[in-house]
DSSP file (Angstrom, degrees, kcal/mol; ACC not computed):
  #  RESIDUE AA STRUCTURE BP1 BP2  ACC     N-H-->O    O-->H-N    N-H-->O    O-->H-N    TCO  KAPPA ALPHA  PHI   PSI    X-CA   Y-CA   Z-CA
    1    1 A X              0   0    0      0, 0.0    33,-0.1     0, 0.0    32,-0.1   0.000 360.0 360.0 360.0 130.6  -90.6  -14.1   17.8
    2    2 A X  E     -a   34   0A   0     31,-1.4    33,-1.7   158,-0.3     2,-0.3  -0.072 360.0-153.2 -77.6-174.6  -87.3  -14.0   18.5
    3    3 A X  E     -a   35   0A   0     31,-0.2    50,-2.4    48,-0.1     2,-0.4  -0.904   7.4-171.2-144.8 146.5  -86.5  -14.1   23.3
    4    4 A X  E     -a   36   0A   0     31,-0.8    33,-2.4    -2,-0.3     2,-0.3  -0.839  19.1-134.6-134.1 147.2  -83.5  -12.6   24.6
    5    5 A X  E     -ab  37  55A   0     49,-2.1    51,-1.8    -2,-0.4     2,-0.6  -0.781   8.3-150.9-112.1 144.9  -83.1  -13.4   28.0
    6    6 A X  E     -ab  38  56A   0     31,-2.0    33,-2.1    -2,-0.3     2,-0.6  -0.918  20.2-175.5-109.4 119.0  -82.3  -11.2   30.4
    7    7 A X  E     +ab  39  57A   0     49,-3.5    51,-2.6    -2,-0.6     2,-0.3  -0.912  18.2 148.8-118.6 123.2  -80.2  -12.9   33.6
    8    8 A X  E     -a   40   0A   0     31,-3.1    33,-1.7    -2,-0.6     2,-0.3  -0.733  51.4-135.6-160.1-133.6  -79.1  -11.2   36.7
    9    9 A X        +     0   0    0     49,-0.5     3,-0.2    -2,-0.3    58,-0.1  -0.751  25.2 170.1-144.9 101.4  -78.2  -10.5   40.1
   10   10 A X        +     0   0    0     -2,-0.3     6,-0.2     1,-0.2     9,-0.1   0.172  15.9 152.1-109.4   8.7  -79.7   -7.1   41.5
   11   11 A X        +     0   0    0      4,-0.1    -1,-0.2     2,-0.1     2,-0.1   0.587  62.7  33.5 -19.2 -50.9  -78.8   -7.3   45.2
   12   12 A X  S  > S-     0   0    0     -3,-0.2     4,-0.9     1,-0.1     5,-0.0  -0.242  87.3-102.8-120.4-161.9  -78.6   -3.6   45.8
   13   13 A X  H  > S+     0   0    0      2,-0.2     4,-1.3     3,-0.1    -1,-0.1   0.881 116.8  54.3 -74.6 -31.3  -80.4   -0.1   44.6
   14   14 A X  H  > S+     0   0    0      1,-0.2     4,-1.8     2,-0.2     3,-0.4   0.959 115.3  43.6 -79.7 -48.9  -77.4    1.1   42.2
   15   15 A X  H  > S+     0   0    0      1,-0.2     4,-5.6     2,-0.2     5,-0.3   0.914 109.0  52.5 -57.9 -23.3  -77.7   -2.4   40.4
   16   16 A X  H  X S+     0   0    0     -4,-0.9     4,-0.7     1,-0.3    -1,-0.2   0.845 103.6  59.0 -92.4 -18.9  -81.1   -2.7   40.1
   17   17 A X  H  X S+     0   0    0     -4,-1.3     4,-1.6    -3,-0.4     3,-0.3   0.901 106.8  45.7 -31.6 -60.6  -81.1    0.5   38.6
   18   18 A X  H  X S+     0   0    0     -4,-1.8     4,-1.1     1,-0.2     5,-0.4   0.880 110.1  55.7 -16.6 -65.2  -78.9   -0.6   35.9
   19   19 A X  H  X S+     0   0    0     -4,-5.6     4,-2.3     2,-0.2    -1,-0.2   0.869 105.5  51.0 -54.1 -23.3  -81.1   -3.8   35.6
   20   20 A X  H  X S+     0   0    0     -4,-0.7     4,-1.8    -3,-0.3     5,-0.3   0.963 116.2  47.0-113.8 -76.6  -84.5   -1.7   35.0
   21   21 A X  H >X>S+     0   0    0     -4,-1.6     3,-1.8     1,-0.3     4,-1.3   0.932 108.0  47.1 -52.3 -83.0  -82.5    0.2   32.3
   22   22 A X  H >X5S+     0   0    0     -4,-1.1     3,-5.1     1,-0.2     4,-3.0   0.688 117.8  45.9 -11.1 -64.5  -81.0   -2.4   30.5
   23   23 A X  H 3X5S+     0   0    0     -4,-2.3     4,-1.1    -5,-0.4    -1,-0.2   0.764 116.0  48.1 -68.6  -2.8  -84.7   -4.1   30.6
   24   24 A X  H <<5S+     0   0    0     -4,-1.8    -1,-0.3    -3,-1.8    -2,-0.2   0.500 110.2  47.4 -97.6  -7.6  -86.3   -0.7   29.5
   25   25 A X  H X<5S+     0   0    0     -3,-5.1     3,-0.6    -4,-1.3    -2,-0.2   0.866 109.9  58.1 -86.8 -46.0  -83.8   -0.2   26.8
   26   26 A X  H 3<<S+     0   0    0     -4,-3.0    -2,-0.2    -5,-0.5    -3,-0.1   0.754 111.5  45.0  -6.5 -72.1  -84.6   -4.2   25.7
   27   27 A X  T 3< S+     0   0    0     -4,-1.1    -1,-0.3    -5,-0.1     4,-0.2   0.141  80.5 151.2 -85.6  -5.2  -88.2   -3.2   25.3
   28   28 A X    X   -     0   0    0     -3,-0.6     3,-1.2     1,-0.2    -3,-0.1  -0.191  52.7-121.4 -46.2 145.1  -87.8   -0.2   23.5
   29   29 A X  T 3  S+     0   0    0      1,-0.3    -1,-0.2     3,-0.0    -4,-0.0   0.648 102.8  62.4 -55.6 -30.9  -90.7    0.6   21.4
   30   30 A X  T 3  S+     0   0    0      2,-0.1     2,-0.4     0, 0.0    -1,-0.3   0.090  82.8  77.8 -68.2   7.2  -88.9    0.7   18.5
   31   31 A X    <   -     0   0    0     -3,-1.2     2,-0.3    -4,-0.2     3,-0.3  -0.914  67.4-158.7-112.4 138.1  -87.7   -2.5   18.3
   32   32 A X        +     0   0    0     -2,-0.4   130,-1.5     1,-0.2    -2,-0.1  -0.702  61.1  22.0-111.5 165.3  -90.2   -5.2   17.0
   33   33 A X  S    S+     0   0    0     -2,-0.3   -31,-1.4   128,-0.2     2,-0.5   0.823  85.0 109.6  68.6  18.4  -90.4   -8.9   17.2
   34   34 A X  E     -a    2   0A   0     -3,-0.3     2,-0.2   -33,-0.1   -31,-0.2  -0.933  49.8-155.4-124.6 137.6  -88.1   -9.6   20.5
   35   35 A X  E     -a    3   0A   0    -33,-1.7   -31,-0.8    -2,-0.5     2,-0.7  -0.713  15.6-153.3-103.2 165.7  -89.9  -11.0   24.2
   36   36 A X  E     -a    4   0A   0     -2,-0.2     2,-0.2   -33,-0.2   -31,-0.2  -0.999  14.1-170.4-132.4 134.5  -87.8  -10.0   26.5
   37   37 A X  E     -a    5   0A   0    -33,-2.4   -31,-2.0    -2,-0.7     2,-0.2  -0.963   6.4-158.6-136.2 154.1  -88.0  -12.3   29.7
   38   38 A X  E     +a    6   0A   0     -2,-0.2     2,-0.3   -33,-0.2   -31,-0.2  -0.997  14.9 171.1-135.0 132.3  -86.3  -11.4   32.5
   39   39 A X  E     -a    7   0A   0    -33,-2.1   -31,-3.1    -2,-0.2     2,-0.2  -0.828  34.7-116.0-134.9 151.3  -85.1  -13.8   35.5
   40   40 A X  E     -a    8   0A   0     -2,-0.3     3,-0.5     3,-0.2   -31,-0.2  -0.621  39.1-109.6 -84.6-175.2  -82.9  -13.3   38.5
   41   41 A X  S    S+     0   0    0    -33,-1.7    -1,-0.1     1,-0.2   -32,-0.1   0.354 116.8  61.1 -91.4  -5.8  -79.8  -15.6   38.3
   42   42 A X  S    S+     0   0    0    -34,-0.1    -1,-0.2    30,-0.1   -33,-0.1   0.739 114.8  32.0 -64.5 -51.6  -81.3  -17.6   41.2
   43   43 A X  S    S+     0   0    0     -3,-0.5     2,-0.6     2,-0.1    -2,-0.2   0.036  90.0 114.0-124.8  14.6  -84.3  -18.5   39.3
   44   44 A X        -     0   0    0     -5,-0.1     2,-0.1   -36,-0.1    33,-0.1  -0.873  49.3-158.8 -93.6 120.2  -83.0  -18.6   36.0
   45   45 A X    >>  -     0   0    0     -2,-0.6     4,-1.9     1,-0.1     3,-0.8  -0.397  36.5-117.3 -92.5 164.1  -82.9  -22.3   34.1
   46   46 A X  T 34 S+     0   0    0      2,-0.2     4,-0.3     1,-0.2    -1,-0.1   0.660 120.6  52.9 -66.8  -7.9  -81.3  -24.3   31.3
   47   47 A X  T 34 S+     0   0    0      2,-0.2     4,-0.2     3,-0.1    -1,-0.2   0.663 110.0  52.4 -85.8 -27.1  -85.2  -24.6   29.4
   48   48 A X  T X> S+     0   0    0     -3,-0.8     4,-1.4     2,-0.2     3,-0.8   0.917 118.8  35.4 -95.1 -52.6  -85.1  -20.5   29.9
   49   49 A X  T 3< S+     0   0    0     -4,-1.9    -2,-0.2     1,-0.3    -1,-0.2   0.725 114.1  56.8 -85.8 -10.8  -81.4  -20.4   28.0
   50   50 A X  T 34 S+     0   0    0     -4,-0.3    -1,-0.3    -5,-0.2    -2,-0.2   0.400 105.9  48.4 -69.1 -19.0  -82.1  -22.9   25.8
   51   51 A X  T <4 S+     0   0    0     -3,-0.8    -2,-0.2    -4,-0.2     2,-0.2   0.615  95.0  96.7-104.2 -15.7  -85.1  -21.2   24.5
   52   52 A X     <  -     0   0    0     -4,-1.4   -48,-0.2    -5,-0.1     3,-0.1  -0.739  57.2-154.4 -99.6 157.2  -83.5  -17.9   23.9
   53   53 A X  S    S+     0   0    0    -50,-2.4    47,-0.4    -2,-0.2     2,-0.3   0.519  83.7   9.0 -93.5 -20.8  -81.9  -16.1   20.8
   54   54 A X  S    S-     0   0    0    -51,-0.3   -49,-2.1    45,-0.2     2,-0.3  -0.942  70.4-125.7-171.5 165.0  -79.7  -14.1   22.8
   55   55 A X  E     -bc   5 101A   0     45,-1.0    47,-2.5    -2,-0.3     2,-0.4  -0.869  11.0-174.7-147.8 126.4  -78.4  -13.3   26.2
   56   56 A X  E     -bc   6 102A   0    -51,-1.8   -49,-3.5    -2,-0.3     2,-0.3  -1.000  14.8-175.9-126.1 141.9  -78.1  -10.5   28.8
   57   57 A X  E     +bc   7 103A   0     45,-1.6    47,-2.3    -2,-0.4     2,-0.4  -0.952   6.0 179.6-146.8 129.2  -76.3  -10.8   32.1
   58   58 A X  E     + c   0 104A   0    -51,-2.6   -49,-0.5    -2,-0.3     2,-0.3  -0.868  11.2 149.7-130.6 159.7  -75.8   -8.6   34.8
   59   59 A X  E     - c   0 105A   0     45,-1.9    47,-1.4    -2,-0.4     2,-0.2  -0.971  38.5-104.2-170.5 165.3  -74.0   -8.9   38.2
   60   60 A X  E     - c   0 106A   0     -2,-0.3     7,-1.5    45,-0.2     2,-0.5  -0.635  37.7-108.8-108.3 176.2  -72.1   -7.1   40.8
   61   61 A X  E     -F   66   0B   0     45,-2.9     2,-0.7    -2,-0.2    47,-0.4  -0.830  38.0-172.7-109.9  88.9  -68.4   -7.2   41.3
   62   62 A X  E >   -F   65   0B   0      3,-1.4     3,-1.0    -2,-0.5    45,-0.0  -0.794  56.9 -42.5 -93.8 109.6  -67.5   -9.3   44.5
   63   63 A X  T 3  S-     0   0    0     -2,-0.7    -1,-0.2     1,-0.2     3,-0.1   0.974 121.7 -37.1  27.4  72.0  -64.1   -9.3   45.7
   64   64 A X  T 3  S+     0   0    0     -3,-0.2     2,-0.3    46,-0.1    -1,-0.2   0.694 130.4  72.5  69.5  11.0  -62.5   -9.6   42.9
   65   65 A X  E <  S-F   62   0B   0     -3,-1.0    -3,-1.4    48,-0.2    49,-0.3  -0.996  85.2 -81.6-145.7 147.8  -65.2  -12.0   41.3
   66   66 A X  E     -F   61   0B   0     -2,-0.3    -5,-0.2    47,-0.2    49,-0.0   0.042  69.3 -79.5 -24.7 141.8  -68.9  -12.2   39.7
   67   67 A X     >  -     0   0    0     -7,-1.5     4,-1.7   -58,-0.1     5,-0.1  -0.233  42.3-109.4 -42.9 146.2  -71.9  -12.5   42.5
   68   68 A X  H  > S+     0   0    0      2,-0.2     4,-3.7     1,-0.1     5,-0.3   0.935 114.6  59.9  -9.9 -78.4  -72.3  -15.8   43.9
   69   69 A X  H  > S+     0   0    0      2,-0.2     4,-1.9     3,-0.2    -1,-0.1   0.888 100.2  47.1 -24.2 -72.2  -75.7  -16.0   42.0
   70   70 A X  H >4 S+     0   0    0      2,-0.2     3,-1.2     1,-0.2     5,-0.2   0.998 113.7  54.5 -67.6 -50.4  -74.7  -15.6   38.4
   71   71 A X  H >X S+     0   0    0     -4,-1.7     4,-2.1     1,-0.3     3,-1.3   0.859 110.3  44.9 -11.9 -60.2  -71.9  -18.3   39.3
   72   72 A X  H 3X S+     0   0    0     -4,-3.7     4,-0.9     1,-0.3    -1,-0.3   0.840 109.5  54.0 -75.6 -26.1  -74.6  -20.6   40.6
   73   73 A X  H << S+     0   0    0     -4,-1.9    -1,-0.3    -3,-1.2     4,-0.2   0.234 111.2  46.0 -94.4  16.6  -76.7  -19.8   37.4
   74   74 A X  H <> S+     0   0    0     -3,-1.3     4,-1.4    -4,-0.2    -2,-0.2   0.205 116.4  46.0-118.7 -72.4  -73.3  -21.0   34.8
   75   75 A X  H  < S+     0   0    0     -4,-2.1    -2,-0.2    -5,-0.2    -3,-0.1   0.838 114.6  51.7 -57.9  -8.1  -72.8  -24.1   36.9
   76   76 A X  T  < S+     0   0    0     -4,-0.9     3,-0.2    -5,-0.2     4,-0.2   0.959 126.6  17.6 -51.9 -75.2  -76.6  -24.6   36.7
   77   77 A X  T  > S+     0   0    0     -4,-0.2     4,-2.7     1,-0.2     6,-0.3   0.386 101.1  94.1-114.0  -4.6  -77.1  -24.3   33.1
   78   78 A X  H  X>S+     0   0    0     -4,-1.4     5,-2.3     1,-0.2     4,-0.6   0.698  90.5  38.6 -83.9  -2.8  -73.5  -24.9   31.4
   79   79 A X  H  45S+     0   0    0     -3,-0.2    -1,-0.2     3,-0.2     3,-0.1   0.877 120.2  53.7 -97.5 -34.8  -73.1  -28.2   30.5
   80   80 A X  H  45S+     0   0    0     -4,-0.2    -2,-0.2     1,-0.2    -3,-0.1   0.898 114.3  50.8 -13.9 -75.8  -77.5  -28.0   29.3
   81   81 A X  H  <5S-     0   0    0     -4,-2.7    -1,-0.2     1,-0.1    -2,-0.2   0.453 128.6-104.4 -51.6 -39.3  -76.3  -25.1   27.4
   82   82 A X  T  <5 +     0   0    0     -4,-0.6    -3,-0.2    -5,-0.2    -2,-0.1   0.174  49.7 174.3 128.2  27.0  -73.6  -26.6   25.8
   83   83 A X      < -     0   0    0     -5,-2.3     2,-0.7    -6,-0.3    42,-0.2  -0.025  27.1-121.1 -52.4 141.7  -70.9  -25.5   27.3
   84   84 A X        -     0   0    0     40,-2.0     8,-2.5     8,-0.4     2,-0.3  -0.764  20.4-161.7-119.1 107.8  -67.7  -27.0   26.3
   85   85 A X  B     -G   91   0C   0     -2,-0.7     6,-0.2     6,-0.2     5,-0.1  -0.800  13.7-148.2-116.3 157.6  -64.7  -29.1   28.3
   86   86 A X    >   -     0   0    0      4,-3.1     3,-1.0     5,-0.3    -1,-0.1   0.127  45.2 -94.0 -94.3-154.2  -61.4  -29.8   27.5
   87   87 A X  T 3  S+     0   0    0      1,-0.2    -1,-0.1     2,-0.1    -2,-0.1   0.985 120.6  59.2 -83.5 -22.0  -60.2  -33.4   29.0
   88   88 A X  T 3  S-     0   0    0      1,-0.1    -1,-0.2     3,-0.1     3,-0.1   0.453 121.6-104.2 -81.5   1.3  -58.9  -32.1   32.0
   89   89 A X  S <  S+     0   0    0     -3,-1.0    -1,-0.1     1,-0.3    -2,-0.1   0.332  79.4 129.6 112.7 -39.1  -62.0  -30.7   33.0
   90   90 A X        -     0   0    0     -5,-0.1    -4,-3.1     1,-0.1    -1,-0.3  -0.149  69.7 -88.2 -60.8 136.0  -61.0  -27.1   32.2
   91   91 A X  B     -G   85   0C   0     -6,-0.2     2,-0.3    -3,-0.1    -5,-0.3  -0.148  51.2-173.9 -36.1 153.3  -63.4  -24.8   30.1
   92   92 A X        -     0   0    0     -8,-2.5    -8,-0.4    32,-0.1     2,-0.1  -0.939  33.1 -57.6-152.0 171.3  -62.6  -25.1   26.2
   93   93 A X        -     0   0    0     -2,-0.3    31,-0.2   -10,-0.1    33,-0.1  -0.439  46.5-126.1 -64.4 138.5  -63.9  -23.2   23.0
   94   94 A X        -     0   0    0     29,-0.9     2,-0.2    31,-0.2    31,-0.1   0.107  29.8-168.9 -53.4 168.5  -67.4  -23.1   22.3
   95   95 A X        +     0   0    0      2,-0.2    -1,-0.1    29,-0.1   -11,-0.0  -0.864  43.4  51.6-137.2-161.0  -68.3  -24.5   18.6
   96   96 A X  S    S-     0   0    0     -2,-0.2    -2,-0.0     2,-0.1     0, 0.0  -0.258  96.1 -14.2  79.9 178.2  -71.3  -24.2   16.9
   97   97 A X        -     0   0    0      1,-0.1    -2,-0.2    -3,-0.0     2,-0.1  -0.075  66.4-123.9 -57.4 170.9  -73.6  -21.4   16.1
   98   98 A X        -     0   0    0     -4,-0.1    29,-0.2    30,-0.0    28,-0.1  -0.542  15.6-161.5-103.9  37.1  -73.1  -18.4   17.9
   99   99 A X        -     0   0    0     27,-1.1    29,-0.4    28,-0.2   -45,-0.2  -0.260  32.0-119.6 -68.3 150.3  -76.0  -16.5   20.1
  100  100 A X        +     0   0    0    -47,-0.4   -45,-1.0    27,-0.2     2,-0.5  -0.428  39.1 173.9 -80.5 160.1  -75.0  -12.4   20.8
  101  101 A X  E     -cd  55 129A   0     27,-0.7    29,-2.4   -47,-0.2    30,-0.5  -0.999  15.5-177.6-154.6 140.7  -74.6  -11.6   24.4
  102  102 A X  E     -c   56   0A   0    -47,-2.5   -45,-1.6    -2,-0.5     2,-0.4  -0.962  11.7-156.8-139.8-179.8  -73.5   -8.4   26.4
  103  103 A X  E     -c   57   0A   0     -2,-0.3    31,-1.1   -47,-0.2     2,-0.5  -0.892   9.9-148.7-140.6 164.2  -73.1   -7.7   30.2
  104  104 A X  E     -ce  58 134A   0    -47,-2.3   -45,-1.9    -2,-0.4     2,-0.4  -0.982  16.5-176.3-141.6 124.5  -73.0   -5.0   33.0
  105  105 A X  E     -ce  59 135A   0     29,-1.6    31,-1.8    -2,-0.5     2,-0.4  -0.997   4.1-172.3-126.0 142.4  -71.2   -5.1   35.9
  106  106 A X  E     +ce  60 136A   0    -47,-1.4   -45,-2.9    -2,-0.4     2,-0.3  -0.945  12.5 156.7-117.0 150.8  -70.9   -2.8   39.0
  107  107 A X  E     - e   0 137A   0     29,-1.6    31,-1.4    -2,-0.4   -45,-0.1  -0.981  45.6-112.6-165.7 175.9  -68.9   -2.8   41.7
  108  108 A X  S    S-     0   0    0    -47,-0.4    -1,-0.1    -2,-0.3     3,-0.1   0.713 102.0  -7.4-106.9 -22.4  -67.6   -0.2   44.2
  109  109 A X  S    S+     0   0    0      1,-0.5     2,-0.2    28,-0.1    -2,-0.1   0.581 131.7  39.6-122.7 -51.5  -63.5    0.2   43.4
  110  110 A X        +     0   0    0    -49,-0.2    -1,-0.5     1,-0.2   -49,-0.1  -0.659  35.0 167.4-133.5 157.0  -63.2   -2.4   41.1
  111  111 A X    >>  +     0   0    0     -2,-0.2     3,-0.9    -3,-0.1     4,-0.6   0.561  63.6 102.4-142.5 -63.5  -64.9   -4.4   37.9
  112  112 A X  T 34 S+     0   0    0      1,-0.3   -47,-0.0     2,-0.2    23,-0.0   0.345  82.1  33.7  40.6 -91.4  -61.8   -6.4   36.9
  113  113 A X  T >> S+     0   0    0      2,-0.2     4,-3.8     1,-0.2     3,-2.9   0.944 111.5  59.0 -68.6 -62.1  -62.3   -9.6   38.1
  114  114 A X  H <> S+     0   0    0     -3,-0.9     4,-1.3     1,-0.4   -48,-0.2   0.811 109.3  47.4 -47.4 -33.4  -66.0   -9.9   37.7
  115  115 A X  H 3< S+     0   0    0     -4,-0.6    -1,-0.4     1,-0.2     4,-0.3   0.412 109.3  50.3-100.2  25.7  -65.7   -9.3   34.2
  116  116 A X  H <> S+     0   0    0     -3,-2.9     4,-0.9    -5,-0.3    -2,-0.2   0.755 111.8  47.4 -87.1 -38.2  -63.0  -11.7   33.6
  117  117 A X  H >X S+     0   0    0     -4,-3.8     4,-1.3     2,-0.2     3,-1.1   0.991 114.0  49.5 -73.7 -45.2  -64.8  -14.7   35.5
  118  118 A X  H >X S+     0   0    0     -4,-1.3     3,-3.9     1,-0.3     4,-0.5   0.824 112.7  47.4 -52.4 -99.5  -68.2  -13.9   33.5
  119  119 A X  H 3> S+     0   0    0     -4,-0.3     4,-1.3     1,-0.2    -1,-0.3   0.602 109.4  53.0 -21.5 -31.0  -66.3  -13.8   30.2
  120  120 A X  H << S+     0   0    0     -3,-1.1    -1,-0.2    -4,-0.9    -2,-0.2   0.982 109.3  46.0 -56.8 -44.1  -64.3  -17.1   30.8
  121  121 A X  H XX S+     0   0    0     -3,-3.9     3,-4.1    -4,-1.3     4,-0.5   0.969 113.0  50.8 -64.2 -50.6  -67.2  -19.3   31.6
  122  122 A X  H 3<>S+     0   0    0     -4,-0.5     5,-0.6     1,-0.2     3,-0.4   0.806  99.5  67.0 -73.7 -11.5  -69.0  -17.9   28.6
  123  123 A X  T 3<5S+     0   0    0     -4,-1.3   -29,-0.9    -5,-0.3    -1,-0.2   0.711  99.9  53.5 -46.6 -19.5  -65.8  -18.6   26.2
  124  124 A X  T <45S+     0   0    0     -3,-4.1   -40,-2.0   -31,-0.2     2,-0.3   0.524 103.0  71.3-117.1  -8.8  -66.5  -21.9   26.7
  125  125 A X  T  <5S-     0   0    0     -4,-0.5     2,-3.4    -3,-0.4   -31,-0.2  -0.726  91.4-103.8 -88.6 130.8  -70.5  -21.4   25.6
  126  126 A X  T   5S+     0   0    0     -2,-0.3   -27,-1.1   -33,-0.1    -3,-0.1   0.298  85.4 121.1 -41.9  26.7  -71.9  -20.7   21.9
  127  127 A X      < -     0   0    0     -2,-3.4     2,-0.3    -5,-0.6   -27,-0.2  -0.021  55.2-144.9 -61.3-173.1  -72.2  -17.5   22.9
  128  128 A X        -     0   0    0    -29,-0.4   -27,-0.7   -30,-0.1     2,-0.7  -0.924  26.6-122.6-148.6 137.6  -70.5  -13.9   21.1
  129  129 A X  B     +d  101   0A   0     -2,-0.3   -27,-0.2   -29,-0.2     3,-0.1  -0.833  40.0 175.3 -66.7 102.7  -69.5  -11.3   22.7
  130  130 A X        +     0   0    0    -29,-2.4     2,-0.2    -2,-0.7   -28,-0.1   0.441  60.3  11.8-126.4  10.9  -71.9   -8.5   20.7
  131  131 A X  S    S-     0   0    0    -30,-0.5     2,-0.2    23,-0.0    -1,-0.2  -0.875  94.6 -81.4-164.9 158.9  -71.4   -4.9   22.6
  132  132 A X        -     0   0    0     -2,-0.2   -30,-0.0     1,-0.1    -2,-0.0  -0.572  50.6 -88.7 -83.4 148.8  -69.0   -4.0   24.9
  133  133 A X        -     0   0    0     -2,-0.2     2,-0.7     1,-0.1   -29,-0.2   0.040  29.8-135.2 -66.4 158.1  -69.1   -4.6   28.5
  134  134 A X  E     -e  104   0A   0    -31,-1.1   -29,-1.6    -3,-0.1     2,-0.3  -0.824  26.4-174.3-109.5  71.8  -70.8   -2.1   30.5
  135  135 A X  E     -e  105   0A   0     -2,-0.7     2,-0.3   -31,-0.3   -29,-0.2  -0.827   7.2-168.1-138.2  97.3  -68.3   -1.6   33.6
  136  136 A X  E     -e  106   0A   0    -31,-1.8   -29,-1.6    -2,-0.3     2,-0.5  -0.892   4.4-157.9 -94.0 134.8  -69.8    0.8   36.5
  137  137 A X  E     -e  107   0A   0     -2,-0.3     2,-0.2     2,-0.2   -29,-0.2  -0.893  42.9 -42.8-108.5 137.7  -68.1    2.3   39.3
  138  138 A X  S    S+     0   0    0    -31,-1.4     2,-0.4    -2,-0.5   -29,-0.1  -0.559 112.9  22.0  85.3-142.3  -69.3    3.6   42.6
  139  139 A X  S    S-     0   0    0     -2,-0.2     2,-0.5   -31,-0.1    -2,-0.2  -0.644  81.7-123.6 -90.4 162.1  -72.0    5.5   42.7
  140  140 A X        +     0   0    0     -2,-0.4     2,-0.4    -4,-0.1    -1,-0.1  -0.594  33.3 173.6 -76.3 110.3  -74.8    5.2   39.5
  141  141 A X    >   -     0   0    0     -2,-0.5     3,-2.9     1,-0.1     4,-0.2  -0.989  46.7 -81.3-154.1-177.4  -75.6    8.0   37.8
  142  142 A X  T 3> S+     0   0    0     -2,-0.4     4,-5.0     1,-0.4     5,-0.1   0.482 123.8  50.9 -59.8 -30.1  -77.8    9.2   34.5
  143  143 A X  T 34 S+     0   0    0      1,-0.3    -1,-0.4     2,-0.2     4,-0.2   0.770 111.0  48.1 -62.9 -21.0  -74.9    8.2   32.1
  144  144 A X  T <> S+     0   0    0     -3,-2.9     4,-1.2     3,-0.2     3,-0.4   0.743 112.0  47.0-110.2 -27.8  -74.5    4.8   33.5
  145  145 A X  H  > S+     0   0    0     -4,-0.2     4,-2.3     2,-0.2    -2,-0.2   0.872 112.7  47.4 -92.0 -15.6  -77.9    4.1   33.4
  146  146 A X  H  X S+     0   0    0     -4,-5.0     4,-1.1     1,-0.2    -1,-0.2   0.658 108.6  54.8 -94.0  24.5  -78.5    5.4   29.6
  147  147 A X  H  > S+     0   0    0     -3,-0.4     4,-2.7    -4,-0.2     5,-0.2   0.687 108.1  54.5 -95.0 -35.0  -75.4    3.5   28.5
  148  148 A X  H >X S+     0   0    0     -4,-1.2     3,-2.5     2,-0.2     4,-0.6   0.791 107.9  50.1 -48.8 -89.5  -77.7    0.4   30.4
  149  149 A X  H 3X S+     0   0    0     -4,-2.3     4,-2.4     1,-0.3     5,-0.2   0.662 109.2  50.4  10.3 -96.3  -80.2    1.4   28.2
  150  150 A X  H 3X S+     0   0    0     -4,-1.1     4,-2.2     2,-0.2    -1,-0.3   0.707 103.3  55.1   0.0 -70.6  -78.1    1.2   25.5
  151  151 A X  H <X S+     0   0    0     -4,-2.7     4,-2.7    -3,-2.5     5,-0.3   0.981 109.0  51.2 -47.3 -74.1  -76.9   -1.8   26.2
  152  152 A X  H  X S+     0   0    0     -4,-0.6     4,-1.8    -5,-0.2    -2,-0.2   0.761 110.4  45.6  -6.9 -72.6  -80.5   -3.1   26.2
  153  153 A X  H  < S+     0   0    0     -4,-2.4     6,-0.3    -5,-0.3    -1,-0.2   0.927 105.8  60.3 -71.9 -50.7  -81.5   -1.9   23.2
  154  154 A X  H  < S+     0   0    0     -4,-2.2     5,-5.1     1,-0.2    -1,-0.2   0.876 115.3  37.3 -25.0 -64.4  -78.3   -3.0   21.3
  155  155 A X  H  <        0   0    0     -4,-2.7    -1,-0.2     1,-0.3    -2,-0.2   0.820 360.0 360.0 -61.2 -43.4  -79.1   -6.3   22.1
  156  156 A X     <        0   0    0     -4,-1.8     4,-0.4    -5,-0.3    -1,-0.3   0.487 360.0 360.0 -16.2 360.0  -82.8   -6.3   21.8
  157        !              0   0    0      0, 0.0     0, 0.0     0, 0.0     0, 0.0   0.000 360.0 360.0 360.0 360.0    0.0    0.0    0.0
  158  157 A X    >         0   0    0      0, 0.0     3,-2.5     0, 0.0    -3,-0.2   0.000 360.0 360.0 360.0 -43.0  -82.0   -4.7   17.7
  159  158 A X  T 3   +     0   0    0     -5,-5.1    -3,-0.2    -6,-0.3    -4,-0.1   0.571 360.0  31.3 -73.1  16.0  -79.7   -7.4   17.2
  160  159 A X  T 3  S+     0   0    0     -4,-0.4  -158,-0.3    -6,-0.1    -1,-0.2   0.505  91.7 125.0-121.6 -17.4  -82.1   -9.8   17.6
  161  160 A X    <         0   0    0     -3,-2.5  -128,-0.2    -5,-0.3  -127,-0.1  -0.056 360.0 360.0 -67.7 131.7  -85.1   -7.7   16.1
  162  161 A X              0   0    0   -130,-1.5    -1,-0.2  -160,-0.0  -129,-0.2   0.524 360.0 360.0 -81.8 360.0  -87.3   -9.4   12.9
């Protein structure tokens, strides 16, 4: 059975809406053969991302940047993971295989930043970019959570045996 992992940072009601669709889209019935585990970004490890086929990550948009949280969960896991530096230290291109990944962010004016930092770190990880990011503003409502959904499930199928 294939795991896609779900990682994120739910602080408030609008995200965690989002999160509970995404992980209800995951689990749709109609996709077979994927476990879906799901961790906050606190509590998420490099054995939990090493053991998954694919990747979900979700986060708010804080000043101009990804939560705290998912931060601490890529300086956690990245090096584990196989994240890839150039000599100076700086992020570099991934090599290797490829696992698919997609994201959601919200935030209250702006998304921007948050998805820029996400997306750097993971430039520098076998990961793929494998749906488009999922960029909320304000308040959440039924469109934004069944493009979460969406999202979910996307990711789930691609992984589905």
């Amino acid at each position: 059975m294939r795991r896609l992992l779900v990682v994120h940072h739910s602080p408030t009601p609008s995200v965690r809406s989002l999160t509970d669709a995404v992980v209800a889209g995951a689990n749709d019935d109609a996709i077979d053969g994927v476990d879906v585990v799901v961790r906050d970004a606190l509590a998420a490890t490099a054995d939990d991302v090493l053991g998954a086929d694919g990747f979900l990550f979700g986060t708010t948009a804080n000043f101009g940047y990804m939560s705290g949280a998912l931060k601490h969960f890529f300086d956690t896991i990245f090096l584990e993971a196989g994240g890839a530096l150039a000599d100076d230290g700086s992020a570099s291109a991934a090599g290797g295989g490829k696992k698919p990944y997609g994201l959601w962010v919200h935030g209250r004016y702006d998304t921007t930043g948050a998805v820029r930092s996400v997306q750097s770190i993971i430039g520098a990880l076998p990961w793929d970019q494998a749906a488009a990011v999922l960029e909320v503003l304000g308040d959440v409502g039924e469109q934004d959570t069944a493009a979460a959904y969406d999202l979910g499930g996307t990711l789930a199928a691609l992984l589905s045996e």
